[in-house]
C-alpha positions in Angstrom: 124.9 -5.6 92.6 127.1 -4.6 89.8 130.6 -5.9 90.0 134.2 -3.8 91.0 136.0 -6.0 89.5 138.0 -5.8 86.4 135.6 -5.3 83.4 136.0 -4.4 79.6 134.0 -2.7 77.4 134.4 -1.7 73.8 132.4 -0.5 70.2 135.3 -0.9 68.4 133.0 -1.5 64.9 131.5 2.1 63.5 127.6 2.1 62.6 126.0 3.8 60.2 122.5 3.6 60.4 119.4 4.6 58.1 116.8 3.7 55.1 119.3 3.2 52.3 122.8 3.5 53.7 124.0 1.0 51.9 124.5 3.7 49.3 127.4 4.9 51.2 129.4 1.2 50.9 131.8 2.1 48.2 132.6 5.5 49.7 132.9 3.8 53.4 135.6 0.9 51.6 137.5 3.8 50.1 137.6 5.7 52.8 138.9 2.4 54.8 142.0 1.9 51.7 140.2 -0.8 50.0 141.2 -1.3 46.3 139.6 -4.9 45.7 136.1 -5.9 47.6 134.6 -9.2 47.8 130.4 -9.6 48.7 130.0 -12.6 50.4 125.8 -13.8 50.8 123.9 -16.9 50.5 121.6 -18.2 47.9 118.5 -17.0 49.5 119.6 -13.7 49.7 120.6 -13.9 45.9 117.0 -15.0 45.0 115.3 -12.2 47.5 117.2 -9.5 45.2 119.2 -8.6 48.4 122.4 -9.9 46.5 121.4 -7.3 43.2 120.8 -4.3 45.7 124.5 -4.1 47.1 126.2 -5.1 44.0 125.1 -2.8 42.0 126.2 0.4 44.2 129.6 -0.7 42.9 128.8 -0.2 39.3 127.2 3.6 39.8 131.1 4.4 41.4 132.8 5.8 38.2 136.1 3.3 37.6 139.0 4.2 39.0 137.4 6.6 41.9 136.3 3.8 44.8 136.9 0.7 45.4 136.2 -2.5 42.5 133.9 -5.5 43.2 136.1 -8.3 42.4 134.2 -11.3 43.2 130.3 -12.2 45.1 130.6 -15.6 46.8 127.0 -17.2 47.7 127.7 -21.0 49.1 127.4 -19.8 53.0 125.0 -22.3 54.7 123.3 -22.3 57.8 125.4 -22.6 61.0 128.9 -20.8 59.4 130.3 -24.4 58.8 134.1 -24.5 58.8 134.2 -26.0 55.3 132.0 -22.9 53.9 134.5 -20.8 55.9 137.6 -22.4 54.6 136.1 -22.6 50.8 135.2 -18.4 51.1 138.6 -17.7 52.6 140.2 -19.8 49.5 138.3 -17.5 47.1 139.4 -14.3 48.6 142.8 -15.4 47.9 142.0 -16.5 44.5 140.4 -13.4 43.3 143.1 -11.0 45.1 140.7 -9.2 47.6 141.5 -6.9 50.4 138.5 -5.8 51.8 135.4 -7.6 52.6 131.5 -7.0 52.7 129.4 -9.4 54.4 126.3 -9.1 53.3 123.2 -11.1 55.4 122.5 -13.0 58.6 124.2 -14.4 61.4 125.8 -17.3 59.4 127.6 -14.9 57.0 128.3 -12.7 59.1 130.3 -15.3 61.1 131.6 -16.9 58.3 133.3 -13.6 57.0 134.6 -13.3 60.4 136.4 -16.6 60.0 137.7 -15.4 56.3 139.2 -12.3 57.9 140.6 -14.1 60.8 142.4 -16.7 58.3 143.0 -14.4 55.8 144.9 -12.6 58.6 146.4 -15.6 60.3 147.3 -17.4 57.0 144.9 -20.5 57.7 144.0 -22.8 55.2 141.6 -24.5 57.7 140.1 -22.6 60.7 139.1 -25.4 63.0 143.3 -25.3 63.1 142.7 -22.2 65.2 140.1 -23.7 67.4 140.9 -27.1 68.3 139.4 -27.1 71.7 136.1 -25.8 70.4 137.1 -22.2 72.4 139.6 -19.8 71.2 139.6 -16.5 73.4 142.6 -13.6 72.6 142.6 -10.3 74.3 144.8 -7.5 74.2 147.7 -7.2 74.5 148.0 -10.5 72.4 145.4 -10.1 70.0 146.4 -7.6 67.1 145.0 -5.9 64.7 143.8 -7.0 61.6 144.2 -4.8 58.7 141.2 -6.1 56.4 138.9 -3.1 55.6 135.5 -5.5 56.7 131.9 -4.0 56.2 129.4 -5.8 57.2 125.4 -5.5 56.6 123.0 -7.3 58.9 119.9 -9.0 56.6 117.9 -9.9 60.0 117.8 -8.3 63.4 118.9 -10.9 65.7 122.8 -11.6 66.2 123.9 -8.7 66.2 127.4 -10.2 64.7 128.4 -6.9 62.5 129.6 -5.8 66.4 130.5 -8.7 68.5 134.0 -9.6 68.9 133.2 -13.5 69.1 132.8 -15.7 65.6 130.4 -18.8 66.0 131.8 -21.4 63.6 130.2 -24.9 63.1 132.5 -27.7 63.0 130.9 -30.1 61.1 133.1 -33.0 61.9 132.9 -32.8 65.7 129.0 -31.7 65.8 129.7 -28.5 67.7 129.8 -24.7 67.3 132.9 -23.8 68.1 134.1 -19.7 69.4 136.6 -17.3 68.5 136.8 -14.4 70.7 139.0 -11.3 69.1 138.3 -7.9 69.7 139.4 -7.1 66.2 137.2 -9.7 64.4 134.1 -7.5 64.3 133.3 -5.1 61.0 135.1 -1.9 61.3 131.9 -0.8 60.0 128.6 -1.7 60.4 125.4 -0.3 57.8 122.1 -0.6 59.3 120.2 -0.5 56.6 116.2 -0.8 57.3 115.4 -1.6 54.0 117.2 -5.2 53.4 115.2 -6.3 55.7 112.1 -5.8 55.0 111.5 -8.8 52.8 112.8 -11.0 55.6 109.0 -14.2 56.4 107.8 -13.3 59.5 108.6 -16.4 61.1 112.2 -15.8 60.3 112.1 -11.7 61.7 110.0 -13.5 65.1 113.1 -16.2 65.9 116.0 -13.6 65.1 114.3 -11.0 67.1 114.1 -13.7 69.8 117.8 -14.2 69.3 118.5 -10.6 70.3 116.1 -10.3 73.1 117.7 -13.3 74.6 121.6 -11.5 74.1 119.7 -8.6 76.2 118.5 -10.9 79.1 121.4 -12.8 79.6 123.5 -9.9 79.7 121.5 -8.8 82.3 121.3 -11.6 84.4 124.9 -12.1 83.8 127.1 -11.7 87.4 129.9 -9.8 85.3 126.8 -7.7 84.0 128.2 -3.8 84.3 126.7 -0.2 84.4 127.5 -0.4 80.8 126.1 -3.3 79.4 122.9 -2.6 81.8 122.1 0.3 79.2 122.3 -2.1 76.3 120.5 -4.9 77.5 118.0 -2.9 79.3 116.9 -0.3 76.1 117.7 -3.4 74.0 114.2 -5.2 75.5 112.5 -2.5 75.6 112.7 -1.8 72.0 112.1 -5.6 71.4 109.2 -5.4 73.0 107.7 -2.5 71.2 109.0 -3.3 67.9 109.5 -7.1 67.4 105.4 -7.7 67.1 105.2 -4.7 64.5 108.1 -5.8 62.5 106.7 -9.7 62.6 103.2 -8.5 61.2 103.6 -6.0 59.0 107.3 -6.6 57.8 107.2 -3.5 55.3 107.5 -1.1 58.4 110.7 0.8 58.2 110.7 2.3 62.1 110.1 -1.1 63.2 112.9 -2.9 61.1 115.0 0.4 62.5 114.6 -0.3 65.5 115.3 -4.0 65.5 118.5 -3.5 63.9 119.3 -1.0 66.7 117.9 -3.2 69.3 120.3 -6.7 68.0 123.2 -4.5 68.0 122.5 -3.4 71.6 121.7 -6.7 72.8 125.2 -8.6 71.1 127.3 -5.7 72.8 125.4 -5.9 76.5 125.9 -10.0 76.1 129.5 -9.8 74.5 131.0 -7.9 77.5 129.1 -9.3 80.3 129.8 -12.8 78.7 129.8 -15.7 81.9 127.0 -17.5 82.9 124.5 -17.8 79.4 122.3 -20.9 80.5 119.7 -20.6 77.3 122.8 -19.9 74.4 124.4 -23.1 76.5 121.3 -25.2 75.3 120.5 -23.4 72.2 124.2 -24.2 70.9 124.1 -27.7 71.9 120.5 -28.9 70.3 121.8 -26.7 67.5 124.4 -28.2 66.5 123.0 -31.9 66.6 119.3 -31.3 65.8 120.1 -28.1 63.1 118.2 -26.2 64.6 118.3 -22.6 63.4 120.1 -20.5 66.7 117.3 -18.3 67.1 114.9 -20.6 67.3 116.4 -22.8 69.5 116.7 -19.6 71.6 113.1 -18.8 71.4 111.9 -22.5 72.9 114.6 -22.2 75.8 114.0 -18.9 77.1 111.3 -18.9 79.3 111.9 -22.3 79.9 115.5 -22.0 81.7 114.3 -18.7 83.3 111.7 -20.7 85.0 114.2 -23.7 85.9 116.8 -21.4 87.3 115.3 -19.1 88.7 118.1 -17.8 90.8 120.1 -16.2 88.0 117.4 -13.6 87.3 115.7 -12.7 90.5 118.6 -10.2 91.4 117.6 -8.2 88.4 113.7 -8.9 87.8 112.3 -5.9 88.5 114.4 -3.8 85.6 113.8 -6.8 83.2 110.1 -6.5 84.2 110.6 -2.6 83.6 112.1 -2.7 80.7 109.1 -5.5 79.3 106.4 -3.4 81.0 105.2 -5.9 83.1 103.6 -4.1 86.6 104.9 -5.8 89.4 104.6 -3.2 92.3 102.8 -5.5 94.3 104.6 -8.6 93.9 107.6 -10.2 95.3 110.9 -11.8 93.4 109.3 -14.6 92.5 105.9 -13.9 91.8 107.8 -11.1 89.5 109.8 -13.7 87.5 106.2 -15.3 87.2 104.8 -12.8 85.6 107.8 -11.7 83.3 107.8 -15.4 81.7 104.6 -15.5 81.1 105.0 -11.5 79.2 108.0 -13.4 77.4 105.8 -16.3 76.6 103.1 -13.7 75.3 105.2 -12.2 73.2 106.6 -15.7 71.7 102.8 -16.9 71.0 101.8 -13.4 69.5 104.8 -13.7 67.1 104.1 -16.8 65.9 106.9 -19.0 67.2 106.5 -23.1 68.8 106.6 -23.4 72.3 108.8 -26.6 72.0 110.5 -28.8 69.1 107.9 -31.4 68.3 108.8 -30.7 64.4 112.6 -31.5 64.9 110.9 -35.7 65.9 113.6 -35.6 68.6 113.1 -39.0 70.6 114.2 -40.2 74.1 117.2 -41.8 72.8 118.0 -38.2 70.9 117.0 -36.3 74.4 119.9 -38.2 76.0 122.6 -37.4 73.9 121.8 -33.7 74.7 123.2 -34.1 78.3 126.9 -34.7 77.4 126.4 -32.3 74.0 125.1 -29.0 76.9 127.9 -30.0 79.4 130.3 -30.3 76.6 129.9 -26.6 74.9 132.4 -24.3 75.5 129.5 -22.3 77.0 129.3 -24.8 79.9 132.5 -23.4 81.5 131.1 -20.4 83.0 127.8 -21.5 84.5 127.7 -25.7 84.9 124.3 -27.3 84.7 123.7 -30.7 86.6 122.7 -33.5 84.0 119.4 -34.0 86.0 118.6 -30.6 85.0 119.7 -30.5 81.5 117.1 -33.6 81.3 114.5 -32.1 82.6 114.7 -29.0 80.8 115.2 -31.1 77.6 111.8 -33.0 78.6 110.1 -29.5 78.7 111.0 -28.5 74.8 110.7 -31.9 73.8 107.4 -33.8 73.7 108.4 -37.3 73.5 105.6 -39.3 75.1 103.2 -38.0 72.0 104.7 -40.1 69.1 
């Protein structure tokens, strides 16, 4: 049943999509009343020539025309950290930017998020703005911030160019902290099939994985709408089809196409259904204390929570089945949930991903510190798990008894 009740929905972030459309960046700033543009990347995208292939669109604008690269910054790590957010947003202000282009994966996506939300808020630290781990601000309260932001995804997972919600590690407090603000996604988002091309397959597997679980959590989501339904439903289907094609043979343009499309879908369905997300609730927590890149951590729990809580995604099985093309004509609810996680878990061995974290050496005494670290995310709040539960899922991904 899809709800009556009150819901919102928004693509506030424009998206311009195609092999080589980051040639349109400068254009897209000016257009937006940028003078002074900052890149921010990481290191690995810097040594994959990623870095090199944006830059340098700046220097073919003739001076004085579009908008002027002022500054790249590359020292974004892994999670968004709060210090890496706090150190970019001190360089913006150094070099005199007012515009920014985010240029990679979910990390830097995130972290320009929290530059453009301090830049805007005049923060010096942004864990100031969370300090319960769970900022949320809606309209009427939440304005506008004018910070011409681009923003060009490097994998096809998070979808963050769109999602009004910022992940930020806090590094202090061993959690991933939220900002929700419908103004903190890019007003512009370039898909551009060709930066990720170069992206290891195991990488392009876990970030797909990321995405496909946006999509089924949307779905399964009780404040899931008509709306985001047509995300998260088109969203797995084009998973499905194109995350195997994109993992083994990564030069495939259509495929890396569609992946980009299919993130982007998945972050908006799971965005605006946002209440009860069981697997991000686990993947946050063992995350944040284990480092354990997001979409991975995403990948393992999937068909694992599905099968532990199985009342969350009966309601909706037979679209999810559908949309996965698994035939379940002749099946019931459950036997169709059956046969959907084992397609999901088909799909995560013919990719290439682990079926659990037996690389992370997470022991018994580890395993227990996960049950206060799931029931304390902010994610907790919508859909609480029993600790008996969150142990015995945790015994499932983590294979103690063989060390």
């Amino acid at each position: 049943m899809l709800s009556t009740t009150f819901s919102q929905f928004s693509m506030r972030t424009a998206i311009y999509s195609g092999s080589n459309t980051r040639a349109l960046v400068p254009d897209l700033f000016r257009g937006l009343g940028a003078k002074r543009v900052v890149l921010f990347s990481d290191r690995g995208l810097e040594n994959a020539g990623v870095v090199d292939k944006v830059a340098q669109i700046f220097e073919l604008t003739p001076h004085g025309v579009g908008p002027e690269l002022v500054g790249v910054y590359l020292d974004i790590t892994q999670d968004a950290e709060s210090k890496c957010v706090n150190d970019a947003t001190r360089y913006a202000r150094e070099v005199g930017a007012d515009a920014l282009l985010a240029v990679g994966g979910g990390s830097v996506l995130d972290s320009v998020k929290g530059v453009k939300y301090s830049l805007h808020n005049g923060l010096t630290d942004i864990n100031e703005a969370i300090p319960g781990g769970f900022k949320f601000e809606s309209f009427p309260e939440a304005t506008y911030m004018p910070i011409p932001h681009i923003a060009i995804p490097t994998t096809a997972g998070t979808g963050s160019e769109v999602s009004p919600i910022a992940v930020i590690y806090n590094e202090e407090i061993k959690l991933k902290t939220n900002i929700i603000n419908p103004f903190i996604s890019a007003d512009i988002a370039v898909l551009d099939p060709d930066l990720t091309v170069g992206l290891p397959p195991m990488i392009t597997a876990f970030t797909g994985f990321d995405a496909l679980t946006h999509a089924i959590e949307a779905l399964a989501s009780p404040n899931a709408t008509a709306l985001t339904d047509a995300h998260a439903l088109h969203a797995i289907r084009l998973i499905e089809k194109s995350l195997p094609v994109a993992v083994s043979d990564g030069g495939n343009i259509d495929a890396r196409m569609e992946m980009l499309h299919a993130s982007l879908m998945g972050i908006t369905a799971f965005s605006y259904a946002l209440n009860a997300i069981p697997v991000h609730n686990f993947a946050h927590a063992y995350g944040a204390l284990f480092r354990i890149p997001h979409g991975l951590a995403n990948a393992v729990f999937l068909p694992v929570v599905m099968e532990s809580i199985p009342s969350l995604y009966l309601p909706k099985i037979n679209e999810l089945a559908e949309a996965l093309r698994v035939d379940v004509k002749d099946a019931d609810q459950q036997g169709a949930l059956a046969s959907v996680i084992e397609k999901i878990r088909l799909l995560q061995h013919k990719v290439g991903l682990p079926v659990d974290f037996s690389e992370y050496n997470i022991s018994e005494q580890d395993l227990q510190r996960t049950i206060p670290a799931v029931a304390g995310d902010p994610a907790a709040v919508s859909f609480p798990m029993p600790k008996e539960l969150i142990h015995a899922v945790g015994q499932m991904v983590v294979p103690v008894g063989i060390k």
